[in-house]
Residue frames relative to the residue before (quaternion, step in Angstrom):
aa qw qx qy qz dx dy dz
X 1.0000 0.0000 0.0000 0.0000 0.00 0.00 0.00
X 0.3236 -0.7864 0.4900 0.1916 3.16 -0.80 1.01
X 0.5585 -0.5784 0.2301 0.5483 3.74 -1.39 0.04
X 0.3398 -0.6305 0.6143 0.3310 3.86 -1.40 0.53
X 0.0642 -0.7195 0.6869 0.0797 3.68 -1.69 0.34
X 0.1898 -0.8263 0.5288 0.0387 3.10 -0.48 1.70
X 0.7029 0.4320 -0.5307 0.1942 3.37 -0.86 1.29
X 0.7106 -0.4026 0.2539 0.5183 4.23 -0.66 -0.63
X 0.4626 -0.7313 0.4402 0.2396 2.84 -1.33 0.70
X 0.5122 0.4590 -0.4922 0.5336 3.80 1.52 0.56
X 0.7231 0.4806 -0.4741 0.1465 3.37 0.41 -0.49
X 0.7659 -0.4880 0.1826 0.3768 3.17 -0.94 0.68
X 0.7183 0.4751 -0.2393 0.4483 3.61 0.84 -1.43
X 0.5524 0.6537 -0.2265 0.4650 3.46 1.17 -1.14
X 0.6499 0.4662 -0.2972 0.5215 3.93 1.18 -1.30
X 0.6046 0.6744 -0.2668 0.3293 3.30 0.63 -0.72
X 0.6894 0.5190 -0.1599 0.4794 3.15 1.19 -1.28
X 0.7409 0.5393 -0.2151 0.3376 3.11 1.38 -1.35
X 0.4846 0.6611 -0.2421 0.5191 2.96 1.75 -1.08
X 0.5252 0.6445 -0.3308 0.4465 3.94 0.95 -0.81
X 0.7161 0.4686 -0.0970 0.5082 3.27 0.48 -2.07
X 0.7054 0.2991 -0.3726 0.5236 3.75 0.26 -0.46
X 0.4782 0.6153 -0.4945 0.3850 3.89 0.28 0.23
X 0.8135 0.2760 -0.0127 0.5118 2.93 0.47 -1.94
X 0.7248 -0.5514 0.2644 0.3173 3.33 0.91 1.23
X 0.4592 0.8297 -0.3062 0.0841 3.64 1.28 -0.87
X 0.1836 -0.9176 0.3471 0.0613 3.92 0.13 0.53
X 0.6326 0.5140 -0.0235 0.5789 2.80 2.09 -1.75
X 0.6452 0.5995 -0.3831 0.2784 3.17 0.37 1.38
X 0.1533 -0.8981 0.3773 0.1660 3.41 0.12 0.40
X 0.2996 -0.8520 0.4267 0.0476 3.87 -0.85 0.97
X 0.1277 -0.8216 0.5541 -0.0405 3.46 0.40 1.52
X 0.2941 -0.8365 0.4616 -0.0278 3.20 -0.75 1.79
X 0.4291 -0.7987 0.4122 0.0900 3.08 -0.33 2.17
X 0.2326 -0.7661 0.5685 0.1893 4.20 0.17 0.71
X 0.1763 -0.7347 0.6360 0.1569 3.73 -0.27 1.18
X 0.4881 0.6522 -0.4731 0.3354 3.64 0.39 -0.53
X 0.7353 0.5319 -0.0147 0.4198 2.58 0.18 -2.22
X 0.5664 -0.5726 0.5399 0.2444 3.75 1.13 -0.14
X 0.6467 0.6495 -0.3817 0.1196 3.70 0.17 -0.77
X 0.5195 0.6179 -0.3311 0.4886 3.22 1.75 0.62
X 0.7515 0.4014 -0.1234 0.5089 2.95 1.56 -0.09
X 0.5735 0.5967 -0.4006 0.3932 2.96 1.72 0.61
X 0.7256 -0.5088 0.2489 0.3908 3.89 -0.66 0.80
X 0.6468 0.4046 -0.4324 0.4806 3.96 0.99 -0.15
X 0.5493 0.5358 -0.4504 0.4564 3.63 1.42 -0.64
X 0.7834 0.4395 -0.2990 0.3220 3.49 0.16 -1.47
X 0.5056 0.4966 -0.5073 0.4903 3.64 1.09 0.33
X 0.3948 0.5572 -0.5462 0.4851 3.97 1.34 -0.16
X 0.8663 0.2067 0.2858 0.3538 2.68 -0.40 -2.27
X 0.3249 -0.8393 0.4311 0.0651 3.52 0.28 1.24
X 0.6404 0.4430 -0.2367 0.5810 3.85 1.08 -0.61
X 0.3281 -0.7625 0.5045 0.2377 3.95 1.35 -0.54
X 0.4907 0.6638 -0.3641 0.4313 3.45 1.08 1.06
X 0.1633 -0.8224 0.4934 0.2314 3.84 -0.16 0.64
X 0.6534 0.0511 -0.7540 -0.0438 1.96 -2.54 0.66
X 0.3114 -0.5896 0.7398 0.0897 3.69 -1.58 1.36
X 0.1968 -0.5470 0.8101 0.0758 3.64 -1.50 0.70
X 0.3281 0.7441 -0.5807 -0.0381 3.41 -1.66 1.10
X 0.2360 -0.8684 0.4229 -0.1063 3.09 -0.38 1.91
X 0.7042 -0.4254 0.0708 0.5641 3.33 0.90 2.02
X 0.7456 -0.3191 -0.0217 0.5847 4.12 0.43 0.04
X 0.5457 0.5261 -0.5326 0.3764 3.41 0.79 0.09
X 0.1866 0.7170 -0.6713 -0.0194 3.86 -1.23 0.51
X 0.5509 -0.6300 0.4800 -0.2630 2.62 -1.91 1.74
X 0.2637 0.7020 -0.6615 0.0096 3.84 0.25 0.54
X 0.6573 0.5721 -0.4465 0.2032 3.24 -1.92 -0.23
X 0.4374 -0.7826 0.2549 0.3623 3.51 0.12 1.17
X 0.6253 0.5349 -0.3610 0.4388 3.40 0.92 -1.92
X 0.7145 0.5785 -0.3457 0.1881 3.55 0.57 -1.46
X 0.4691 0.6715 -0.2157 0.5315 3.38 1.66 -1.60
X 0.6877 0.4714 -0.3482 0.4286 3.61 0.65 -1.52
X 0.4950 0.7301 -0.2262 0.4132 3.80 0.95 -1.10
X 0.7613 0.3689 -0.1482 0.5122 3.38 0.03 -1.74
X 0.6684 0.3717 -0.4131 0.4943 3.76 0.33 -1.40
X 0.6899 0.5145 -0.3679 0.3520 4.29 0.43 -0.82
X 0.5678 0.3564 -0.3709 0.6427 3.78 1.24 -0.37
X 0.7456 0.4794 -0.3716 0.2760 3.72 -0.43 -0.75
X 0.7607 0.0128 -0.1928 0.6197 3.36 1.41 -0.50
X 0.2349 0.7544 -0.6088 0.0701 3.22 0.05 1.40
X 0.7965 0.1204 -0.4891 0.3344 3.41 0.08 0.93
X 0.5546 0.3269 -0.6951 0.3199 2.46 -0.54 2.08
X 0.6742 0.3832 -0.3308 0.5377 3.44 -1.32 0.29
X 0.7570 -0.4389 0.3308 0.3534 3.04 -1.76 0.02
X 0.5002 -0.5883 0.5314 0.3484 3.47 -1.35 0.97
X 0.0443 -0.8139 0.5788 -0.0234 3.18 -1.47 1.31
X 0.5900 0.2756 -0.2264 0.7244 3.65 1.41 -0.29
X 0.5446 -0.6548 0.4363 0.2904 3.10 -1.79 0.18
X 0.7315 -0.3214 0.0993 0.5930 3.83 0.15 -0.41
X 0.3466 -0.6744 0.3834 0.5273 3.54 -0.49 -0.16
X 0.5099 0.6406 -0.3458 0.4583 3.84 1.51 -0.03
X 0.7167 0.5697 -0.2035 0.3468 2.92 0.99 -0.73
X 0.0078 -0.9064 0.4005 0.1337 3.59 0.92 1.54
X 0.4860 0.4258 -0.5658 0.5122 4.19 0.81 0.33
X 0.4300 0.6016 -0.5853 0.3326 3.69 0.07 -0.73
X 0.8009 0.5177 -0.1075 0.2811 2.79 -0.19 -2.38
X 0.5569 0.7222 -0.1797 0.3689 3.12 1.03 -1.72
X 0.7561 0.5036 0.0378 0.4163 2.91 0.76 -1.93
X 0.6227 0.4256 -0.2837 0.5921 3.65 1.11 -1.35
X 0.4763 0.6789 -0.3630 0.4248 4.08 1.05 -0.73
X 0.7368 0.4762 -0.1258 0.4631 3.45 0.71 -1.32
X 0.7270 0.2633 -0.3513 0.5279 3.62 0.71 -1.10
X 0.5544 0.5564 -0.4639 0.4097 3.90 0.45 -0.32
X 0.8044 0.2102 -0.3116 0.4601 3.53 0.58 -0.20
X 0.2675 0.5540 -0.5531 0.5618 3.72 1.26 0.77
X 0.7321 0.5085 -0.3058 0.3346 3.47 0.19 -0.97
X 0.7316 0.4617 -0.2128 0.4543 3.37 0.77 -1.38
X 0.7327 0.4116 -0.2319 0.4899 3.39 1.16 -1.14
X 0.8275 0.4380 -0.1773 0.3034 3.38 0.34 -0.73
X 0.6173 0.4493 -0.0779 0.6411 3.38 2.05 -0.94
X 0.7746 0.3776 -0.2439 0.4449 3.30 -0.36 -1.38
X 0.7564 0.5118 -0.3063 0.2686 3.94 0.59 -1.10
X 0.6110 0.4352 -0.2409 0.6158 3.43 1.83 0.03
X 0.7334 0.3789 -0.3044 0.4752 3.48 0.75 -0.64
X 0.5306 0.5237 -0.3375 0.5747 4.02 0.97 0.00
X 0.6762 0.3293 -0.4277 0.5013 3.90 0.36 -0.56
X 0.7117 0.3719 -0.3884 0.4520 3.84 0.61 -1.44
X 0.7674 0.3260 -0.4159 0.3632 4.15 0.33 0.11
X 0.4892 0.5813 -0.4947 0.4220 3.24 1.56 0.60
X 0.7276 0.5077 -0.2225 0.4042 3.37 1.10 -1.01
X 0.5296 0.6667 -0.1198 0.5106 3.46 1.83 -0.86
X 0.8224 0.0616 -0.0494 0.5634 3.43 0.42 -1.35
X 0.8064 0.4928 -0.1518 0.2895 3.74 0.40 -1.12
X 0.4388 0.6857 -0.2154 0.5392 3.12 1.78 -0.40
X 0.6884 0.5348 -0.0488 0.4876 2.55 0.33 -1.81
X 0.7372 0.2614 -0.2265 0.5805 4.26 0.54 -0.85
X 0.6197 0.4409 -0.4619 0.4562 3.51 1.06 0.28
X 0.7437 -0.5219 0.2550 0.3309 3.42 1.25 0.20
X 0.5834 0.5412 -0.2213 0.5637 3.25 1.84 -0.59
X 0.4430 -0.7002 0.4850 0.2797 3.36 -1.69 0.11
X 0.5812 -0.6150 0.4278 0.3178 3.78 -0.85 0.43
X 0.2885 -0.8018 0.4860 0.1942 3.64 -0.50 1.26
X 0.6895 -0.5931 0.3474 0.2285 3.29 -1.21 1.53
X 0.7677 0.5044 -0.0715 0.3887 3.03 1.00 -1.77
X 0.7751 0.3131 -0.2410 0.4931 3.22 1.03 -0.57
X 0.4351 0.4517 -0.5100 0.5886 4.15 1.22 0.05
X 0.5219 0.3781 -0.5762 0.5027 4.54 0.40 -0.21
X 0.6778 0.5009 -0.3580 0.4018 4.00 0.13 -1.42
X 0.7699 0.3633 -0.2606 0.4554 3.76 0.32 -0.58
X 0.6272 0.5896 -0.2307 0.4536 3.23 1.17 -0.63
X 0.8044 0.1697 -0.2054 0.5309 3.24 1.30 -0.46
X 0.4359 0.5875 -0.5002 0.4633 3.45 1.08 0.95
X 0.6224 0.6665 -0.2955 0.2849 3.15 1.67 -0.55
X 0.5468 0.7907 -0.1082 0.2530 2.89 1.14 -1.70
X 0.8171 0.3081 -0.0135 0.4871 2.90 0.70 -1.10
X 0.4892 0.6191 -0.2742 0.5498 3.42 1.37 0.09
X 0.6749 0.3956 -0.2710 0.5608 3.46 1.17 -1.59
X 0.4079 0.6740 -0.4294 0.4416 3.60 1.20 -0.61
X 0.7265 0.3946 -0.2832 0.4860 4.25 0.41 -1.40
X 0.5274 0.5896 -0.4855 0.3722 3.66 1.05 -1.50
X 0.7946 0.5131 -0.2769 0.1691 3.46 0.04 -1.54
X 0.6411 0.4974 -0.3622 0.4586 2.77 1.48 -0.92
X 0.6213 0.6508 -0.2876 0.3281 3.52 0.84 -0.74
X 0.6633 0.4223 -0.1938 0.5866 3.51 1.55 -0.59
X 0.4964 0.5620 -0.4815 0.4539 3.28 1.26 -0.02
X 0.8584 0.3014 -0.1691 0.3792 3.55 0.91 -0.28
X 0.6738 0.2712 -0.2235 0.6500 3.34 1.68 0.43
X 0.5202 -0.7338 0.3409 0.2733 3.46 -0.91 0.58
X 0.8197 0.1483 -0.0092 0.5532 3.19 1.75 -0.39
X 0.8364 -0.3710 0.0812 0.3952 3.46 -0.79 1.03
X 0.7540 0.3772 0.0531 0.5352 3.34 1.26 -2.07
X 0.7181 -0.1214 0.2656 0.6317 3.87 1.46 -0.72
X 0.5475 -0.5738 0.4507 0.4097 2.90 -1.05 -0.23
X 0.5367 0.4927 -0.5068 0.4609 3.80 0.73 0.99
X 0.5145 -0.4231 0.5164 0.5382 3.81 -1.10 0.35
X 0.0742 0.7660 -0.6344 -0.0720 3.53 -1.31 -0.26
X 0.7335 -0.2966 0.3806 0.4787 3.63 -1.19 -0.35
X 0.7861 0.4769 -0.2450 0.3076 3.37 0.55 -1.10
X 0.4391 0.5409 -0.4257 0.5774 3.55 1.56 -0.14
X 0.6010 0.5461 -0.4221 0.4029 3.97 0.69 -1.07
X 0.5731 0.6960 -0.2748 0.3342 3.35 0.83 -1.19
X 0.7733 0.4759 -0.0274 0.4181 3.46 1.30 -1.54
X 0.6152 0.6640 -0.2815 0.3184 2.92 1.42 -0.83
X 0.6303 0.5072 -0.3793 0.4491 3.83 0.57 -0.60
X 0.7042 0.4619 -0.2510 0.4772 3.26 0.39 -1.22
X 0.8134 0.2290 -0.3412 0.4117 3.80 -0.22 -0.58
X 0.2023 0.7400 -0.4304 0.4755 3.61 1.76 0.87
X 0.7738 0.5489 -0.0904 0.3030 2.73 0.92 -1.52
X 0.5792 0.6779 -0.1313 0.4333 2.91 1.56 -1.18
X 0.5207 0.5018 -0.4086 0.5568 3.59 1.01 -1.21
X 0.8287 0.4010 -0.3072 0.2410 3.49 -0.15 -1.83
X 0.4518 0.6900 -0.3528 0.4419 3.44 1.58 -0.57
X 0.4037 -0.6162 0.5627 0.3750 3.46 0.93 -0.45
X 0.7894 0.4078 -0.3626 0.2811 3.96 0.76 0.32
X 0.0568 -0.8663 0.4597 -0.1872 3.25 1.55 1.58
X 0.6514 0.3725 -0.3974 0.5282 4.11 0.80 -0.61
X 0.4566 0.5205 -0.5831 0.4250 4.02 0.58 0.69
X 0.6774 0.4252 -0.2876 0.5268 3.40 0.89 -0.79
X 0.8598 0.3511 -0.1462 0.3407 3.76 0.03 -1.27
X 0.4642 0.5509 -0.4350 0.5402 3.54 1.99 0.13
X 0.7122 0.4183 -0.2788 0.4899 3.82 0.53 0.02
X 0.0625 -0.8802 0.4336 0.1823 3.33 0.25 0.85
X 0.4833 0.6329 -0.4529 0.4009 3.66 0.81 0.68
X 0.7003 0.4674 -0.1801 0.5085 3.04 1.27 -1.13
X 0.6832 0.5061 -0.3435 0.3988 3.45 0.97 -0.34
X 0.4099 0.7346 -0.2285 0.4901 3.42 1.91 -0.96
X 0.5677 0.6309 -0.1624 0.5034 3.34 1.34 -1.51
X 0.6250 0.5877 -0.1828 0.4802 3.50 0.36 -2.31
X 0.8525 0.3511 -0.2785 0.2692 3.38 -0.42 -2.04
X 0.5113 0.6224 -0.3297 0.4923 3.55 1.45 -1.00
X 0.7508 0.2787 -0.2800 0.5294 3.83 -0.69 -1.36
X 0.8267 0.3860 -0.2608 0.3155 3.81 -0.16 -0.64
X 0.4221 0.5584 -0.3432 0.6263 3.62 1.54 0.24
X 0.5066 0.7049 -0.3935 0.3029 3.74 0.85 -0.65
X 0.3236 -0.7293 0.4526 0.3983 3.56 -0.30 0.57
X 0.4241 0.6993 -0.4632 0.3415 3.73 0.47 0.28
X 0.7931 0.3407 -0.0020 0.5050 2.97 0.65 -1.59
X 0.4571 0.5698 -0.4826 0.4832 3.45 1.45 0.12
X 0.7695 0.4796 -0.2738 0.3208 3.43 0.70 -1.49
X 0.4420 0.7192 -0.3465 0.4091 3.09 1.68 -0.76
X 0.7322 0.2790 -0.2360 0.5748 3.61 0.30 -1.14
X 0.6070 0.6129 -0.3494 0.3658 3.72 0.39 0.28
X 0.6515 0.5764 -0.3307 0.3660 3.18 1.39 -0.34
X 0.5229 -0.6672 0.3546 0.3946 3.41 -0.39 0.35
């Protein structure tokens, strides 16, 4: 039995994972679609998955796994040799050191501005509500300046983590997805390092199929 990953294949955390599994070549795996509507994250066999009632669950015969980056992690060590390299050795303590650091550049510096404005933007908004003025200004201008450091930072590497593709570009991909559809796509394409970045990782046939899935 291969590993199962319970949740959707638009949602954001869920793409991520998937986007993982097509790198490393993975095949043997099966995706049990988590019905947010329907609640089914919140129903008492899930929340013995996932305790917080939030998808995507990793379950690899008894071992389960929530948390996307982490999930992203496990599938990138378990099949690292095959597919593309995505971590650095496991000997390899700067590598590691290093991949440690840009993953949490990512989470802290990226994801916390680009997740509220596509919560308030896209998800809100399909929950029926409306997107608060005040708080897309607050995120909007915590951003700014941040994408301001990105650029420089890509002005001198080719790719989020180094200058190799790596996990940590995976990491990015859903969310600044989001952004385009958010309707804030000139954060990305006003910086022409960062977009240089964008046009590369997101051209990837991974992440093509990814948004392709139904």
């Amino acid at each position: 039995m291969g590993i199962v990953i319970y949740g959707a294949s638009k949602a954001t955390c869920t793409q991520r994972i998937l986007a993982t599994l097509i790198e490393k070549g993975v095949t043997d795996y099966e995706l049990k679609t988590i019905n947010l509507r329907a609640k089914e994250h919140k129903q008492p066999e899930y929340l013995k998955k996932q305790p917080f009632g939030v998808i995507p669950v990793l379950e690899d015969g008894d071992f389960l796994l929530h948390e996307s980056r982490a999930i992203c992690y496990y599938i990138a060590s378990k099949y690292a040799d095959q597919g593309v390299k995505l971590l650095p050795d496991p000997t390899d303590l700067k590598g590691n050191a290093t991949f440690q650091k840009w993953a949490s550049v990512e989470k802290d510096n990226w994801d916390n501005y680009a997740s509220p404005i596509a919560f308030e933007k896209i998800f809100k908004v399909f929950r029926g509500g409306s997107p608060d003025p005040k708080l897309l200004e607050h995120y909007e201008a915590g951003f700014l300046p941040k994408l301001d450091v990105f650029e420089g930072i890509l002005s001198k590497q080719q790719y989020m983590g180094g200058d190799e593709f790596s996990l940590i570009d995976v990491y990015y991909l859903p969310y600044t997805q989001k952004l385009f559809e958010a309707g804030y796509g000139h954060f990305i394409t006003d910086r022409p390092h960062i977009k240089a970045w964008w046009d590369r990782v997101s051209a990837r046939e991974s992440w093509q199929k990814v948004l392709a899935l139904p």
